[in-house]
C-alpha positions as protocol buffer text, in pm:
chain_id: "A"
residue {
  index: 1
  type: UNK
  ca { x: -3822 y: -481 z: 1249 }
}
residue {
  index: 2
  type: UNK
  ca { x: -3496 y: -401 z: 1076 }
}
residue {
  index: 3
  type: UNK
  ca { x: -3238 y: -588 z: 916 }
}
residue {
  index: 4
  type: UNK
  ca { x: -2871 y: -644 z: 1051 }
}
residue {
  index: 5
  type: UNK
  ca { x: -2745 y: -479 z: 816 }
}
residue {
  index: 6
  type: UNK
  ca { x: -3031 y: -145 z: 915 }
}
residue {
  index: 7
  type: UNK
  ca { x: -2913 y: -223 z: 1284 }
}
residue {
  index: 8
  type: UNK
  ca { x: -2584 y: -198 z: 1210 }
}
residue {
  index: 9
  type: UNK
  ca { x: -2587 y: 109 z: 1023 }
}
residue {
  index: 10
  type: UNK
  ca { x: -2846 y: 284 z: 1277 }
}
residue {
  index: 11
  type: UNK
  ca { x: -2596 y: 189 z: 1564 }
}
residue {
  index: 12
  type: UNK
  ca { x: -2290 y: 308 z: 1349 }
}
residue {
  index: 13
  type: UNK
  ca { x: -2439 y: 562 z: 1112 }
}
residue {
  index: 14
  type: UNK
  ca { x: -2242 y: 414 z: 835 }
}
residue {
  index: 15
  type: UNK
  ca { x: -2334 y: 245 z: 564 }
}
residue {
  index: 16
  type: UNK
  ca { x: -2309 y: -140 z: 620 }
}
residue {
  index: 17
  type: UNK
  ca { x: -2065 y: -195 z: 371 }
}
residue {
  index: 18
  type: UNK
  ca { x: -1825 y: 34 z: 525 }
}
residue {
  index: 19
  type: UNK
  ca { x: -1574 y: -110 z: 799 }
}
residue {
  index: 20
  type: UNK
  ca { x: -1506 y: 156 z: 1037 }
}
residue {
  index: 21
  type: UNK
  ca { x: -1330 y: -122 z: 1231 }
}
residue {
  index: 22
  type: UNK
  ca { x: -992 y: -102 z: 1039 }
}
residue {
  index: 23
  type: UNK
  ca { x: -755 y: 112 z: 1064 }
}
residue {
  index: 24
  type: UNK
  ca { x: -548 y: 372 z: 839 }
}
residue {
  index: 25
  type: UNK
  ca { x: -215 y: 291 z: 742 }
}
residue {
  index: 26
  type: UNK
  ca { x: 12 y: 549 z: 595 }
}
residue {
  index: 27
  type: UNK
  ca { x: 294 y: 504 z: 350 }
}
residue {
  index: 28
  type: UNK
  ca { x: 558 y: 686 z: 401 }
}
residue {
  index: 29
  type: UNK
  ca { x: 835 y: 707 z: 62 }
}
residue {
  index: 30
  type: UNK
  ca { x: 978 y: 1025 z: -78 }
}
residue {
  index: 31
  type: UNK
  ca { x: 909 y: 1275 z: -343 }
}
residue {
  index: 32
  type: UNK
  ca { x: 1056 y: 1558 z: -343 }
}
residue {
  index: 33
  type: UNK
  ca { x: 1315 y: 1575 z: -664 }
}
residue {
  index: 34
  type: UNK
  ca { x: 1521 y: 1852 z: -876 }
}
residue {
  index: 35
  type: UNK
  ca { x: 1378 y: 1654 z: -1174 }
}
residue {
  index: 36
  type: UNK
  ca { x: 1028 y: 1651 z: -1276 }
}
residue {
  index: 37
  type: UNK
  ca { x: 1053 y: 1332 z: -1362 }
}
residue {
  index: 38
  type: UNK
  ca { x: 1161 y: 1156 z: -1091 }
}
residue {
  index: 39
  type: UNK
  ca { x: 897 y: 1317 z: -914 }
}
residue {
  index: 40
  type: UNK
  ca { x: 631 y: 1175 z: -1149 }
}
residue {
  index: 41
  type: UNK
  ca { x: 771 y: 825 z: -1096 }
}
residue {
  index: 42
  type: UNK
  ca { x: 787 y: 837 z: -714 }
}
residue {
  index: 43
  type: UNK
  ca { x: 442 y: 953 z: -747 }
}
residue {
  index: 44
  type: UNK
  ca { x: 311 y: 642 z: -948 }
}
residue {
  index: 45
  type: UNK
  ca { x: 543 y: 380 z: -749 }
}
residue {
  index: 46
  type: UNK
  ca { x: 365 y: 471 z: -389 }
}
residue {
  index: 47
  type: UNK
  ca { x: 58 y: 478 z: -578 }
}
residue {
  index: 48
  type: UNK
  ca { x: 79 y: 112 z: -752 }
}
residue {
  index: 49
  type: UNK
  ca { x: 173 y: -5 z: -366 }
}
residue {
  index: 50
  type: UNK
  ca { x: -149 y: 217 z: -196 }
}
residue {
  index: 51
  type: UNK
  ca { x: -363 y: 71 z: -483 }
}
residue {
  index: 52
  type: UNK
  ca { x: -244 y: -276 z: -358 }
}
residue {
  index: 53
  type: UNK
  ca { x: -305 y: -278 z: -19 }
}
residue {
  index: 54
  type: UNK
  ca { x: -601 y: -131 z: -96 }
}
residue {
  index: 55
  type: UNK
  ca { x: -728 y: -432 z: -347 }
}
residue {
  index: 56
  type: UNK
  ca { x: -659 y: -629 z: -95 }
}
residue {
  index: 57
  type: UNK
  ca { x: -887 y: -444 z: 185 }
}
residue {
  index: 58
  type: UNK
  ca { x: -669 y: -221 z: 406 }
}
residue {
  index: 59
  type: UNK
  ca { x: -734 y: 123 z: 420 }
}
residue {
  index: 60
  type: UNK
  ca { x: -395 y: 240 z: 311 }
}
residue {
  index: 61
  type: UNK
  ca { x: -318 y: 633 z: 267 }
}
residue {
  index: 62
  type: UNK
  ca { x: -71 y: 760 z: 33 }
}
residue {
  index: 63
  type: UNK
  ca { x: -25 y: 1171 z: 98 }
}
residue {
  index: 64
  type: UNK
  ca { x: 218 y: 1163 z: -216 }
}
residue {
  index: 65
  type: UNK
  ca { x: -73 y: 993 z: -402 }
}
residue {
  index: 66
  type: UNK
  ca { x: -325 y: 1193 z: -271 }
}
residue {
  index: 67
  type: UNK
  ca { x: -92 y: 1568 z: -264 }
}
residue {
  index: 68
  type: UNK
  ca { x: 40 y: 1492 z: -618 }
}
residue {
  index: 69
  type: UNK
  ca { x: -352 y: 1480 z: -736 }
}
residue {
  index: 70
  type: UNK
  ca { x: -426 y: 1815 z: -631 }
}
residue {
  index: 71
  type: UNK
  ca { x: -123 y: 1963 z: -726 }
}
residue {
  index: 72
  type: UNK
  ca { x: -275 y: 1901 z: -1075 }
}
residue {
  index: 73
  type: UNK
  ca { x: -561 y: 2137 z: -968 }
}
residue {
  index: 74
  type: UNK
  ca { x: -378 y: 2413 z: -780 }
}
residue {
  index: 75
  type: UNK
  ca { x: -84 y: 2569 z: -836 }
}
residue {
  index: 76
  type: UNK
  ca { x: 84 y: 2529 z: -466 }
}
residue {
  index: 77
  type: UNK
  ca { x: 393 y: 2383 z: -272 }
}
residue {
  index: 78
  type: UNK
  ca { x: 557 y: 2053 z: -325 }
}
residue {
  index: 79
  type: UNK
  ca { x: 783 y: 2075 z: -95 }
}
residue {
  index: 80
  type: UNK
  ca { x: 790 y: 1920 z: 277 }
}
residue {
  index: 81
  type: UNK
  ca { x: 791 y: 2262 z: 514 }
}
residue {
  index: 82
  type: UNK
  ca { x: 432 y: 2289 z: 297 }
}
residue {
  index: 83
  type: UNK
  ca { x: 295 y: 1980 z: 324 }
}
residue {
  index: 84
  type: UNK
  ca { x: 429 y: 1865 z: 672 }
}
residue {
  index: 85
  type: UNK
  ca { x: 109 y: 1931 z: 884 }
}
residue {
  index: 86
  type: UNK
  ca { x: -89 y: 1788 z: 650 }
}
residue {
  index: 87
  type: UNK
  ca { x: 126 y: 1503 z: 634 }
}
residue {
  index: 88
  type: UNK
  ca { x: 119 y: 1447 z: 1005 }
}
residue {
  index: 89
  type: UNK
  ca { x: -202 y: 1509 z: 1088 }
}
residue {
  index: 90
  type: UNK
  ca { x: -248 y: 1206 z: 873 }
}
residue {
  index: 91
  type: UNK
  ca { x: -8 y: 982 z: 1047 }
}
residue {
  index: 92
  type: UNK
  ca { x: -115 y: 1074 z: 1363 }
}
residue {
  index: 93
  type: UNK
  ca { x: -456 y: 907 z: 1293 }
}
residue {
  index: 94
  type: UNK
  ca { x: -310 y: 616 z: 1140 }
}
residue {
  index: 95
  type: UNK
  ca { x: -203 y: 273 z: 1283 }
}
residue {
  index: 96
  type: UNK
  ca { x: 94 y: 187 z: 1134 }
}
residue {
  index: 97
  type: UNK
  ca { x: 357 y: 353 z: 908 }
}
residue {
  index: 98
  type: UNK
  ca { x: 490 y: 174 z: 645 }
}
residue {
  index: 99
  type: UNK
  ca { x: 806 y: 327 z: 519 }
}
residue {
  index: 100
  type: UNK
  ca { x: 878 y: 232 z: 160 }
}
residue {
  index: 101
  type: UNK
  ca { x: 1224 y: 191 z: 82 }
}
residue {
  index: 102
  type: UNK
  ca { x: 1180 y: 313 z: -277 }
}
residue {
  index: 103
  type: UNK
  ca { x: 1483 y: 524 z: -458 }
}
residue {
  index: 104
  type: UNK
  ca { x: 1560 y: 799 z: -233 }
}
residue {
  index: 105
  type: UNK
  ca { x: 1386 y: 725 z: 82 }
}
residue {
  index: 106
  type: UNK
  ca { x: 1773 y: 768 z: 291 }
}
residue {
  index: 107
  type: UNK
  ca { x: 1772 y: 1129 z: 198 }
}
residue {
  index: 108
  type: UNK
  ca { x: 1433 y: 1214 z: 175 }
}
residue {
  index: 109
  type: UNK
  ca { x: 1393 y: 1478 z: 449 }
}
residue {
  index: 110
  type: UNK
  ca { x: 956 y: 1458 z: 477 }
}
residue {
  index: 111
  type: UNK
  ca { x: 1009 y: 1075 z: 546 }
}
residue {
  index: 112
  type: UNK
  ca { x: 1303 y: 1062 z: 818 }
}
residue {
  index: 113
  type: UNK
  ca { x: 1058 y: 1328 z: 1003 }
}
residue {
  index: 114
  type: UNK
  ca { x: 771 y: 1078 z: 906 }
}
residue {
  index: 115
  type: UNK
  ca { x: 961 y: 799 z: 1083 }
}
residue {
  index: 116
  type: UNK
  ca { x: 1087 y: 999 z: 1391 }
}
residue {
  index: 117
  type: UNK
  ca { x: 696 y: 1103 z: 1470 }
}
residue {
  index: 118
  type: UNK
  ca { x: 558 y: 787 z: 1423 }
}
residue {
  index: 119
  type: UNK
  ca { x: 875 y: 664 z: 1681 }
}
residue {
  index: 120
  type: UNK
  ca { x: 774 y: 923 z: 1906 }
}
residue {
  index: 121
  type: UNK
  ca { x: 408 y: 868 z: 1907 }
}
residue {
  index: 122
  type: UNK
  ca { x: 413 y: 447 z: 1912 }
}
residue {
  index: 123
  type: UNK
  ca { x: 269 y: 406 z: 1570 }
}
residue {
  index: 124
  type: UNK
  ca { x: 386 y: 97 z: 1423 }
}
residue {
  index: 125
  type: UNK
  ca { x: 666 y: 128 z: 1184 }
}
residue {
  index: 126
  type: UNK
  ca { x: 633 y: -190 z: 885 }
}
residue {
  index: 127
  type: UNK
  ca { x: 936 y: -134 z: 578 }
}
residue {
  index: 128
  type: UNK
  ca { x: 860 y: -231 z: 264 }
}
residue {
  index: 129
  type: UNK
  ca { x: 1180 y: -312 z: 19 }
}
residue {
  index: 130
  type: UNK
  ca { x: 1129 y: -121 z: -297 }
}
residue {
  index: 131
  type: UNK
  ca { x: 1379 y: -380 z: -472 }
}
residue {
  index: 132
  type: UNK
  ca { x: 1225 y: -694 z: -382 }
}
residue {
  index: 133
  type: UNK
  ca { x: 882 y: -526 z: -422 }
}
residue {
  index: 134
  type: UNK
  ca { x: 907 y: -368 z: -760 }
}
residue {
  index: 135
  type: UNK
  ca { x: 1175 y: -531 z: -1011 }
}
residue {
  index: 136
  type: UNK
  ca { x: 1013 y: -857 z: -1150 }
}
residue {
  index: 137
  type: UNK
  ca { x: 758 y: -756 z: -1348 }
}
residue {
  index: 138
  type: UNK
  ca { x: 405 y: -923 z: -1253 }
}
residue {
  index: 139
  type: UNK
  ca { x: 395 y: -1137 z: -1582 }
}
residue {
  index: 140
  type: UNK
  ca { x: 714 y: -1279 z: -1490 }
}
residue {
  index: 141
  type: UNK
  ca { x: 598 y: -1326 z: -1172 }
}
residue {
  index: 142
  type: UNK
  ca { x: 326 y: -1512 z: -1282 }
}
residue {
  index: 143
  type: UNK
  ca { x: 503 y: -1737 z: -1563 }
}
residue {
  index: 144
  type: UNK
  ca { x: 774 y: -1843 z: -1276 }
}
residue {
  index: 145
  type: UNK
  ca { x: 456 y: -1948 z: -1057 }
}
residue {
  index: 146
  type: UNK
  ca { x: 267 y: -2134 z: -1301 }
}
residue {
  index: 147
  type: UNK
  ca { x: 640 y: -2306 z: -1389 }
}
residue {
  index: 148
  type: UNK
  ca { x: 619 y: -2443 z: -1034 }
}
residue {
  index: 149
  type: UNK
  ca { x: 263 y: -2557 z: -1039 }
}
residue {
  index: 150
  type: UNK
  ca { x: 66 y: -2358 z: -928 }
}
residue {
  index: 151
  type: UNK
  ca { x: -269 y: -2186 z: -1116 }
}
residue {
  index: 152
  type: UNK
  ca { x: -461 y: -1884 z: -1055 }
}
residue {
  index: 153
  type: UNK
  ca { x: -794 y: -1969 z: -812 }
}
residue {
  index: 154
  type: UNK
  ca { x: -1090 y: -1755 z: -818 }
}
residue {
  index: 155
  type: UNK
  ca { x: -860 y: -1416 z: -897 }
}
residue {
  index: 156
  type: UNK
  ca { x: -558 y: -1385 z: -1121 }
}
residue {
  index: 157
  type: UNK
  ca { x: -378 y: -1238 z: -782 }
}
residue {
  index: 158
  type: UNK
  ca { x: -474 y: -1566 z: -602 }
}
residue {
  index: 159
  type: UNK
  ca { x: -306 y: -1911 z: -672 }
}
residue {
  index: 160
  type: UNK
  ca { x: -396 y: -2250 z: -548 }
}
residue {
  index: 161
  type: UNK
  ca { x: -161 y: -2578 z: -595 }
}
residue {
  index: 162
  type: UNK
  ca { x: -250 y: -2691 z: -970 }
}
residue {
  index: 163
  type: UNK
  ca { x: -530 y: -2973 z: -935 }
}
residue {
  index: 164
  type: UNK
  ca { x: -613 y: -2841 z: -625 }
}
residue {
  index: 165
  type: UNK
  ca { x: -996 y: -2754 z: -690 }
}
residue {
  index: 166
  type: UNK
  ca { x: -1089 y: -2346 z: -732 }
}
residue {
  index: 167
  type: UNK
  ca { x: -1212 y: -2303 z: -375 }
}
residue {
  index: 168
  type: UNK
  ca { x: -1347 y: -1963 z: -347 }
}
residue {
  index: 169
  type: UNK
  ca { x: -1135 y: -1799 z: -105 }
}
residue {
  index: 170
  type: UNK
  ca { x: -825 y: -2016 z: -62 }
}
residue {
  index: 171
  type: UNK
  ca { x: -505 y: -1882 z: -181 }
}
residue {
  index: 172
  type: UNK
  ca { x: -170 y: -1678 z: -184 }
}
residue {
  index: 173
  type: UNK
  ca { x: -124 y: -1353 z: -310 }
}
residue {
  index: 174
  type: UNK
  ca { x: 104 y: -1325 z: -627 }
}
residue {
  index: 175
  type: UNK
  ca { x: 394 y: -1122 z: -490 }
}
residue {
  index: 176
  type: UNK
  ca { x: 401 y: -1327 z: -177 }
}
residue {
  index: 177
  type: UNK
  ca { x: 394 y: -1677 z: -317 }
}
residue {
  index: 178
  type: UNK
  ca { x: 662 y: -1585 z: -552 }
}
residue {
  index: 179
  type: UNK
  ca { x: 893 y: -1440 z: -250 }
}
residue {
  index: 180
  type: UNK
  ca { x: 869 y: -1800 z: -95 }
}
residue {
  index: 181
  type: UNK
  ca { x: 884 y: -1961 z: -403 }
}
residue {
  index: 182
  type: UNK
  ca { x: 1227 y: -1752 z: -485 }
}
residue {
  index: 183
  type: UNK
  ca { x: 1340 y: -1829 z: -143 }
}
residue {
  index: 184
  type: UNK
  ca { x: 1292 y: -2235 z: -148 }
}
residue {
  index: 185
  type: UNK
  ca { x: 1479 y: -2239 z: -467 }
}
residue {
  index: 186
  type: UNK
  ca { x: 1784 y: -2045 z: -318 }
}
């Protein structure tokens, strides 16, 4: 007789720790930069956000995270006309588009495409603030919390109301609770 997690996987083919059941999202920010630099830095702000959503279970897809990594490799394109199927055969899988309004993204030519395919295809379209997202470092984040007291649960990205008890999955996220934590005090 086999196990659920044997049935599972022999009705699937998966694994049973893999969820085929969620869906891709894609984040959509620019690149694309005279300046090395700048390019570097777009590169690891999508990525921080991809690694995010991921840690917190979504199946998020960067292609600036992923086409930056193998432009380490190869010597090839970084520019949009070279990348753009790639880009949108991605998106075209995906669920949702979440444009993130990081430095940039008004005149980034790959993303205003991004955003007019997903609008002609029906794929979600979520915006993500760069500014509110990205200034306050995550210590700070983190003292102001504990100032209004609250303490970290069973993660340090989790908090609970201090005195609350450490339930095992109860919780807000850091970056939220702070949001509505910034916005009561306003």
């Amino acid at each position: 007789m086999l196990s659920g997690n044997q049935t599972k996987e022999k009705e699937t083919g998966y694994p049973s720790y893999i969820n085929m059941e969620k869906k891709l999202i894609y984040i959509g920010s620019p690149y694309s930069h005279t300046n090395p630099e700048v390019m570097e830095e777009n590169y690891r702000r999508v990525s921080r956000l991809a690694a995010k959503l991921c840690a917190k279970g979504s199946v998020a897809f960067s292609p600036i995270t992923y086409g930056h990594t193998l432009l380490g490799f190869v010597q090839m394109p970084n520019d949009w006309e070279f990348w753009k199927s790639f880009c949108l055969s991605f998106l075209e899988n995906s669920e949702e588009l979440i444009v993130y309004k990081m430095p940039g993204w008004e005149s980034s030519k790959g993303l205003a495409a991004e955003i007019e395919y997903a609008t002609e295809k029906n794929i979600k379209i979520s915006w993500i603030d760069y500014d509110q997202y990205e200034l306050v470092p995550i210590d700070e984040k983190r003292e102001f919390i504990k100032s209004k007291g609250w303490e970290t649960s069973w993660h340090e990205d989790n908090w609970i109301p201090e005195g609350s008890g450490r339930e095992a999955y109860g919780g807000v996220d850091t970056d939220y609770l702070y949001r509505m934590l910034k916005k009561d005090k306003a």
